[in-house]
C-alpha positions in Angstrom: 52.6 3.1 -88.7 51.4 2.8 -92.4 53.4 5.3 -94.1 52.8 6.8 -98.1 55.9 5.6 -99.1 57.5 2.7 -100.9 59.4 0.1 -98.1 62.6 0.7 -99.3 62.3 4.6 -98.5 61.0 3.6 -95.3 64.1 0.8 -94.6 66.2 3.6 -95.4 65.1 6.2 -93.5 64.7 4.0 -90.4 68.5 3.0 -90.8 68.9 6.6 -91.1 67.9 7.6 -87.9 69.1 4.2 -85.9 65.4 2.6 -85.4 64.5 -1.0 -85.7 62.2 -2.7 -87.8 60.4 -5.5 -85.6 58.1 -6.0 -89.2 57.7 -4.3 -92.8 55.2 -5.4 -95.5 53.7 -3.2 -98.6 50.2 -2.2 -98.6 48.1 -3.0 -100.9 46.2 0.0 -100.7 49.9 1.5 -101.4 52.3 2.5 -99.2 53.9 0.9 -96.4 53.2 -0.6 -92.9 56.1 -0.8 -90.4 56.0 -1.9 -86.8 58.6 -0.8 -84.6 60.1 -2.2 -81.4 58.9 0.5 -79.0 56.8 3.2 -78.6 59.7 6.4 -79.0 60.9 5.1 -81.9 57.2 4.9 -83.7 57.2 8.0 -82.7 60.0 9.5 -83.8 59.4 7.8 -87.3 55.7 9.8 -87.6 57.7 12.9 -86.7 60.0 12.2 -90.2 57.3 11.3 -92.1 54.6 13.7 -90.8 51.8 14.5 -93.5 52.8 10.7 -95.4 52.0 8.8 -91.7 48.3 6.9 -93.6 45.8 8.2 -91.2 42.8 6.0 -92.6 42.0 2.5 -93.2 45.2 0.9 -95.4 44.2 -2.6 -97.0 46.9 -5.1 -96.2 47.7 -8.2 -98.5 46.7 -11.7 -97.2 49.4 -13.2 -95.4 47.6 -16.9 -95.1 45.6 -18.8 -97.2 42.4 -20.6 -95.8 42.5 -24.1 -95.3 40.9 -26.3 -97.8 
């Protein structure tokens, strides 16, 4: 899920509700992405955040640099 909210909402609101984070990284585009373990709990973290689940493209930061 890429979620319109800053990671540390979405950290908290995952421990909230007992689901774990398998990854987490901030968007460049803003926002979050997390990536759950399974499917139900994806789910049920789209229910919480409803309208701020990112729907559209979400531009992630480069996580390697090219080799030189």
């Amino acid at each position: 899920n890429n979620i319109n909210a800053p990671q540390d909402h979405v950290i908290a609101a995952c421990a909230k509700h007992k689901v774990a984070i398998s990854a987490i990284e901030t968007l460049q585009s803003g926002g979050t992405r997390v990536v759950m373990n399974n499917a139900d709990d994806t789910a049920r973290m789209a229910k919480v955040y409803g309208s701020k689940v990112i729907t559209g493209t979400a531009t992630r930061f480069p996580t390697r640099m090219g080799r030189q």
